[in-house]
N, C-alpha and C positions, 0 to 999 in steps of 0.2 A: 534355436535356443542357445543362449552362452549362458556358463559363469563366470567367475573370475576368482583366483587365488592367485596375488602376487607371488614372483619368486624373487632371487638374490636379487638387489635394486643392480640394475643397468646404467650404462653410461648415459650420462645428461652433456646439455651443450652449455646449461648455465643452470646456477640453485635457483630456484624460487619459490614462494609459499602461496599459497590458497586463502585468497583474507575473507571472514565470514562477513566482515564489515559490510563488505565491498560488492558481496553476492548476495545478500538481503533477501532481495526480490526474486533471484532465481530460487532460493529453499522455499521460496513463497509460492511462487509457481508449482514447484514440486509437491508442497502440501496440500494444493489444492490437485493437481493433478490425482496424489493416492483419493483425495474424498471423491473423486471422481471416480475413479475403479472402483470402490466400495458402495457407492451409491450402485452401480453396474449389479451389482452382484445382489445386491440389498432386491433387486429388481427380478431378479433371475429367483432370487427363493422364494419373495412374495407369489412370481407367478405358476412356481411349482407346487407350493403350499395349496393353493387355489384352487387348481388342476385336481390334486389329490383329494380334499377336501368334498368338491363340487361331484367330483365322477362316482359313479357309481360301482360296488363290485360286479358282476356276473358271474355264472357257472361257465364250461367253458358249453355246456348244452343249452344254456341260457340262450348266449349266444348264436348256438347254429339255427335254435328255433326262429329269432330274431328275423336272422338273413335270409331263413327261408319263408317268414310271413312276407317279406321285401322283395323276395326273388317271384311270387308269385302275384303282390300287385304291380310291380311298377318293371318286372326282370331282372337279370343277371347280370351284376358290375354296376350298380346304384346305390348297393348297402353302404351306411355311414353308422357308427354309432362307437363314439367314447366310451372307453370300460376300464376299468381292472381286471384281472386275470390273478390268480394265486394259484401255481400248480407245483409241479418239478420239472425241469430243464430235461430232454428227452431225444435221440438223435432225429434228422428228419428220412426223406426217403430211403436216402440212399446211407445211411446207419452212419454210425462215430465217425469222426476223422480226426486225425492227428497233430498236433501241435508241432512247428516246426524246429523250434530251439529244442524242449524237450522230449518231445516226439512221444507226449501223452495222449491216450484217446478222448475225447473231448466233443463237444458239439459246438464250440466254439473256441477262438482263443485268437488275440493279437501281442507282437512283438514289439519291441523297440530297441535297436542299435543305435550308440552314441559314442561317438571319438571322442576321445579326451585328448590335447595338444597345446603343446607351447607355441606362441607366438610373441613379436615385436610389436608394442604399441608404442605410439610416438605422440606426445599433447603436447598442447602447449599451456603454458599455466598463467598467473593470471598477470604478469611481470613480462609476458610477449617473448618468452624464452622456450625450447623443446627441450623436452626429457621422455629421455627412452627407458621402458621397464619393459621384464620378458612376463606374460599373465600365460595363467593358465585357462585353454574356452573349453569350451564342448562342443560338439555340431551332432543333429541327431542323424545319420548314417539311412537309417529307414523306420518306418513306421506300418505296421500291415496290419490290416485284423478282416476277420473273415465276413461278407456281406451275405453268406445264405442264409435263409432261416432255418431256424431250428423249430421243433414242435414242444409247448408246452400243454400236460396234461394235468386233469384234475380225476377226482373219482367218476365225473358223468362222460367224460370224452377227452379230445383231446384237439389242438390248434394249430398250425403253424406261426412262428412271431419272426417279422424282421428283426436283427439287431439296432442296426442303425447307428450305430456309433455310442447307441444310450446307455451301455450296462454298468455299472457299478457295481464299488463293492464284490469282486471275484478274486478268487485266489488267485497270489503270485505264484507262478510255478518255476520260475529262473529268476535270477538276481544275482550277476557274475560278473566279476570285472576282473579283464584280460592283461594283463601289460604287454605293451607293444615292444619284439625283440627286432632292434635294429639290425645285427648278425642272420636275420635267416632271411632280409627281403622278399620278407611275406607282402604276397599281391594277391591272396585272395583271405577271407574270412571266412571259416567255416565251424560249424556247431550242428547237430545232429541233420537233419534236412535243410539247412536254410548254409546258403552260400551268397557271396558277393564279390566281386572285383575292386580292388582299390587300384587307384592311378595315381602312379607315383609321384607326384607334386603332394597328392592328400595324405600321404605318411608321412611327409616331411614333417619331424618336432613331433610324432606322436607317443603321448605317454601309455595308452592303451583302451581298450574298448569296453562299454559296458553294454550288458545283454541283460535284458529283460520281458518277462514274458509272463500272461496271466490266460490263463483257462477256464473255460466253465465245463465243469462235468456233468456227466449224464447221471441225474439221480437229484439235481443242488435244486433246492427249493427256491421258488423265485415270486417274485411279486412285480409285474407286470403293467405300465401306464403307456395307454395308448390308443389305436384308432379300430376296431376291426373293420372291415372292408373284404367285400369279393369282386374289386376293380381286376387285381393281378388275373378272375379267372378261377381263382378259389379264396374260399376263407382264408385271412390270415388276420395278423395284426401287424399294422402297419402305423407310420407315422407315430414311433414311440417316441414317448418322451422320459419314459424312467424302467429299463430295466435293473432288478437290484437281489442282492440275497438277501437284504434284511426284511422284515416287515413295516405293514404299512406306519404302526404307532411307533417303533422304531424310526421311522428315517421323518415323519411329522416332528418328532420331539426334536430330532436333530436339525431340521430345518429353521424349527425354533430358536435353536441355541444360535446358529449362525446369523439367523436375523438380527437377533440382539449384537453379538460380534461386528459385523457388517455396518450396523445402524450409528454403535457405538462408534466404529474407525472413522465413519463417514462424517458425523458430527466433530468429533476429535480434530482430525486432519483438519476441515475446513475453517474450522476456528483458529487455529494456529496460522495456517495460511493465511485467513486472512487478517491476523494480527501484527505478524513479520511483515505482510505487504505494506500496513497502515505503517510502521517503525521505520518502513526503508524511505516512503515517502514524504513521513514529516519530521525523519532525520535530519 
């Protein structure tokens, strides 16, 4: 992942300018490229909305009866069946475990480290000349989040649920940004349990680090889409597709608003695109 924030303009080898005339068709390309992303997405909520809509809730006793009518005609590790789930997030066997940046109890939680640093970019512009600026990237350092399941419970029982990468919606528990001190050639990063090595080439230009980190606690009311199954060997829920804190009419309504958002860009964009394109070619 980068961004970019220019800094003081750098040495160039000759001036040149960016003529809009000239690149037409590349903003055209461009435009259609965003309606393209946005159609993506327009696609992605349609088949969430769907999903949510079509599935049914369950208890989480609903459920075990389910897999035990299942487990008695056909056996053990055949159950399939689409549900929702609405309980509270609860440790699993082996109780809480700890969050590594802030070292809170939790049954869940993933981080994320990102360097911030200067670098040399060199283009060429549209006049066949190079010019050099110093920009500001990011790179993201690491990414972690916990793959056990955790067990969600309701008043009749209680489940275990993959994460799966699907949670939404959890509180930030870290949100830090470090600056990088050149004087103390730091080679390693360190924050409550979570450590890393850096290799000195990768500090070269660094303006400093950000930490980020979000939690699920034990007690957070959750609302649950996904598959239950006793393939693993036991119940669980597996194959989510949305774990979240909000509720179901909550995050429906929301999905709404983004459709329209989404449907809107995607119309927008490609009509522009493809009106620059028709301008550049019968320019």
């Amino acid at each position: 992942m980068s961004s970019f924030s220019e800094r003081v303009s750098a040495t160039s080898s000759s001036t040149g300018s960016f003529s809009l005339a000239d690149n037409l068709w590349l903003i055209g390309v461009i435009a259609l490229a965003g309606a393209a992303v946005c159609g993506y997405f327009v696609f992605r909520q349609r088949s969430l909305q769907k999903e949510m809509i079509e599935t049914e809730t369950f208890s989480v006793s609903e459920v075990q009866d389910m897999q035990s009518a299942a487990a008695d005609a056909a056996g053990e590790g055949y159950f399939r069946q689409k549900c929702e789930i609405v309980g509270t997030a609860q440790p699993g066997p082996e109780g809480p475990i700890k969050s590594e940046l802030s070292e809170t109890e939790c049954v869940w939680h993933k981080h994320v480290v990102t360097r911030k640093y200067w670098t040399t970019e060199r283009r060429r512009d549209s006049n066949g000349h190079y010019r050099e600026r110093q920009v500001q990237r990011t790179e993201k350092l690491v990414e972690r989040e916990t793959e056990e399941p955790f067990v969600v419970a309701d008043e009749t029982g209680h489940i275990a649920v993959r994460p799966e990468g699907a949670l939404e919606d959890v509180e930030k528990a870290t949100d830090r940004f470090e600056p990088h001190d050149e004087s103390s050639n730091q080679s390693e990063l360190a924050i409550g349990s979570f450590k890393l090595s850096i290799p000195t080439k990768q500090r070269e230009g660094t303006v400093g680090y950000q930490y980020e980190e979000w939690i699920l606690r034990p007690g957070q009311k959750l609302y649950v889409l996904g598959e239950a199954t006793d393939e693993p060997g036991e119940l669980m829920i597996a194959n989510t597709s949305l774990i979240s804190t909000k509720d179901e009419q909550t995050l429906l309504r929301e999905t709404r608003s983004k459709l329209r958002l989404f449907s809107g860009g995607a119309a927008l964009a490609a009509a522009i695109g493809v009106v620059i394109i028709l301008v550049d070619l019968l320019g």
